[in-house]
N, C-alpha and C positions, 0 to 999 in steps of 0.2 A: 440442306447441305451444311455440313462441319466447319464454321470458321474459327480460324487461331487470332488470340487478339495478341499482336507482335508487342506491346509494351508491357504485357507479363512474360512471355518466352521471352524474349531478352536477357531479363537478369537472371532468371531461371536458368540458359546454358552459361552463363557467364560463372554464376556462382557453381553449376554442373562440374564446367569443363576444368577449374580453378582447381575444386575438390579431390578431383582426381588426378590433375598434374601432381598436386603438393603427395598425392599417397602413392604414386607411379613413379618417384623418383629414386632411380633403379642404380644411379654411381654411387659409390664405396670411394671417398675422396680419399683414402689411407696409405692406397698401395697404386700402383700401376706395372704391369705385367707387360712386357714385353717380348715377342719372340724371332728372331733373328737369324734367319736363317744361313750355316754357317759358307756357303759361297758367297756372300756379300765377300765375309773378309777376304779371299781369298781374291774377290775380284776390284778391291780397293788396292789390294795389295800388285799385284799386276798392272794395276791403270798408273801406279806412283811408280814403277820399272819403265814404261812408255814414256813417261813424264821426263825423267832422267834422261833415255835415251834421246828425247828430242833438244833434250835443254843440253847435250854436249856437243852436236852439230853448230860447227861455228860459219859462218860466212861471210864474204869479201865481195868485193868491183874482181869480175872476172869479164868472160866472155861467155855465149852460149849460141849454136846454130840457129837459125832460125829456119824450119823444113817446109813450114805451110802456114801459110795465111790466108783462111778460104775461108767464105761466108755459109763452107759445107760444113756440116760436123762428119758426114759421113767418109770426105775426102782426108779429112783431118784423121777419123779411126783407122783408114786404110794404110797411112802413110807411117802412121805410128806401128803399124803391125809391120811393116815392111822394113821398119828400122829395126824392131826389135829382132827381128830375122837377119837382118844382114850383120849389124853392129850391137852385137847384146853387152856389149861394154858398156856402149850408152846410154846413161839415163835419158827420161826422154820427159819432157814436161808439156800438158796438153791442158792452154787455157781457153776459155771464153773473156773475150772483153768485144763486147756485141759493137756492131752485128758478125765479127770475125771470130773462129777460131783458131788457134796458132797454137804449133806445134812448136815448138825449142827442143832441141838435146846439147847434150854436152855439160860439163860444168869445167871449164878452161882457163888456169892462171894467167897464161898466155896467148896471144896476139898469134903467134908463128904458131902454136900447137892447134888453133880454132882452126886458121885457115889451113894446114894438114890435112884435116877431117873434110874441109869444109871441098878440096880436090877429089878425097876420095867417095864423098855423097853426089856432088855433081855427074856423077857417071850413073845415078841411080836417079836422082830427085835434077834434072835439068832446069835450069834458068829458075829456082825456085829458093835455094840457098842463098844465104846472108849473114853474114858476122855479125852480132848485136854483141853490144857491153850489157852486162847482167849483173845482178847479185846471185854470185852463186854457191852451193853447196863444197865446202872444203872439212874433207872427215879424215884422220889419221889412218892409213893402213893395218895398222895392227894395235892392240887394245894397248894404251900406256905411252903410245909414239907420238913425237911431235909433229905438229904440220910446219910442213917448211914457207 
């Protein structure tokens, strides 16, 4: 049987493997090439339109409905589809803050305009509606207008 005595192959690959990194070293330190493909820009440039859009949305202490408060998410999709069918005016905001999710619509300066909304959802969503104070979304009507 062939034995290898390991205290010669040792420095043997060492000095091997040494010889051939130093002659295998394949970078050109001079230039670097780069290639770019040209919907990056186009899509940095759209993410910085988003960015705007979101940063001109101001908001306030308003009111907002509260539709459902159920430890269902399924109850919570149902009711959100149901609003947005009967009331497509309103926005409709649908969180989790566990084990509950809660449905909110509305975004309401006023006290007297929530509770409005909040007679004509009771005929739909019984014994389940509630005025909450919010922070809510206040966006101008028309592009350059001021919010009152």
């Amino acid at each position: 049987m062939f034995r290898v005595n390991s205290e010669i192959m040792k420095p043997f690959f060492v000095a091997t493997f040494s010889l051939l990194s130093f002659f295998c070293f394949a970078q050109d330190s001079s230039s670097v090439t780069i290639h770019k493909d040209p919907r990056l820009g186009m899509l940095i440039k759209k993410q910085s339109q988003v960015n705007e859009e979101i940063s001109k949305k101001k908001t306030a202490r308003g009111f907002r409905l509260l539709v459902v408060n159920s430890n269902k998410r399924e109850d919570a999709i149902n009711a959100k589809t149901k609003l947005y069918q009967l009331f497509p005016e309103l926005k409709t905001y649908l969180y989790y803050q566990a084990p509950y999710f809660k449905l909110k619509a509305g975004n309401f300066k006023d006290r007297k305009d929530a509770e409005d909304y909040h007679e004509k959802l009771s005929k739909y969503f019984p014994n389940s509606i509630f005025v909450m104070t919010d922070v809510i979304e206040l966006r101008p009507e028309k592009e350059g207008e001021e919010i009152q």
